[in-house]
C-alpha positions as CSV (number, residue, x, y, z in Angstrom):
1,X,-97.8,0.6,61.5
2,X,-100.7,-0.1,64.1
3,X,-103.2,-0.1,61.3
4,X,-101.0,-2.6,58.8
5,X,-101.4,-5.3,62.6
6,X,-105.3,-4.7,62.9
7,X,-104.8,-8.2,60.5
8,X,-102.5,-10.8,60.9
9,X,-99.3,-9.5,58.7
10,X,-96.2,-10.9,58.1
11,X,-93.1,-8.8,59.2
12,X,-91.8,-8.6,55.7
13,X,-95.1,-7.5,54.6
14,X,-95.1,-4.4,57.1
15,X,-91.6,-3.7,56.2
16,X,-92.4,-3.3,52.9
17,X,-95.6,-1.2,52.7
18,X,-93.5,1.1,55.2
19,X,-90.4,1.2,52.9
20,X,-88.4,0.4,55.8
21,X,-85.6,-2.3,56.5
22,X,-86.6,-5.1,58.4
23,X,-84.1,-4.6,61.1
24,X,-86.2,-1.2,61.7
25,X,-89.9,-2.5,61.7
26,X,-88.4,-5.6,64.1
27,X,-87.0,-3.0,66.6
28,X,-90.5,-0.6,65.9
29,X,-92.6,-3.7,66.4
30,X,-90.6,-4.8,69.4
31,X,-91.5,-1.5,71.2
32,X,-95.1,-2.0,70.2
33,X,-95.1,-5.5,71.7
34,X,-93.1,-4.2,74.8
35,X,-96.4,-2.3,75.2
36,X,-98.8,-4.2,74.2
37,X,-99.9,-2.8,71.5
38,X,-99.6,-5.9,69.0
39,X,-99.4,-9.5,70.0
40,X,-97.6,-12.5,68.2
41,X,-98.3,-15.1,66.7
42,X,-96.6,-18.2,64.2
43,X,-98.1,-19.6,61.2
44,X,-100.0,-22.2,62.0
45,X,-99.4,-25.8,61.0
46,X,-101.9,-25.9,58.7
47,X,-101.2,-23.2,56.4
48,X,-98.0,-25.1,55.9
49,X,-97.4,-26.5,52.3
50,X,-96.6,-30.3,51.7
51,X,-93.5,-31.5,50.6
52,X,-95.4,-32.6,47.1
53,X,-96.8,-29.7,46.7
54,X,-93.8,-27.5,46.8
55,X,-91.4,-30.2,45.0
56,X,-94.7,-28.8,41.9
57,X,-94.0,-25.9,42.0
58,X,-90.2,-25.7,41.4
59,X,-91.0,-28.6,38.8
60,X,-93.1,-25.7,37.1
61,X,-90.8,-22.8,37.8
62,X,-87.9,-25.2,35.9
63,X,-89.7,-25.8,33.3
64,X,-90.7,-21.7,32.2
């Protein structure tokens, strides 16, 4: 688990590489954060989609 945080991963990401539930890899990544081991941190901002862009996307998805 400590290697899959050297990089900035998503929860669900971990959680799935592990084959663990995400109520398990919270708790585990609690602990690690309780000691820590990891530190925490939101997308930014930035990284965000606009509205436009995602309003695309299902235009695409609706039209497969």
């Amino acid at each position: 688990m400590l290697a899959l945080c050297r990089a900035p991963t998503a929860l669900v990401e971990i959680a799935a590489r592990l084959d663990l539930p995400i109520a398990v890899v919270r708790v585990l990544l609690g602990d690690l954060l309780d000691h820590e081991l990891i530190s925490v941190s939101s997308p930014s901002a930035a990284g965000t989609p606009d509205a436009r862009f995602l309003q695309a996307v299902i235009d695409g998805i609706r039209r497969l």
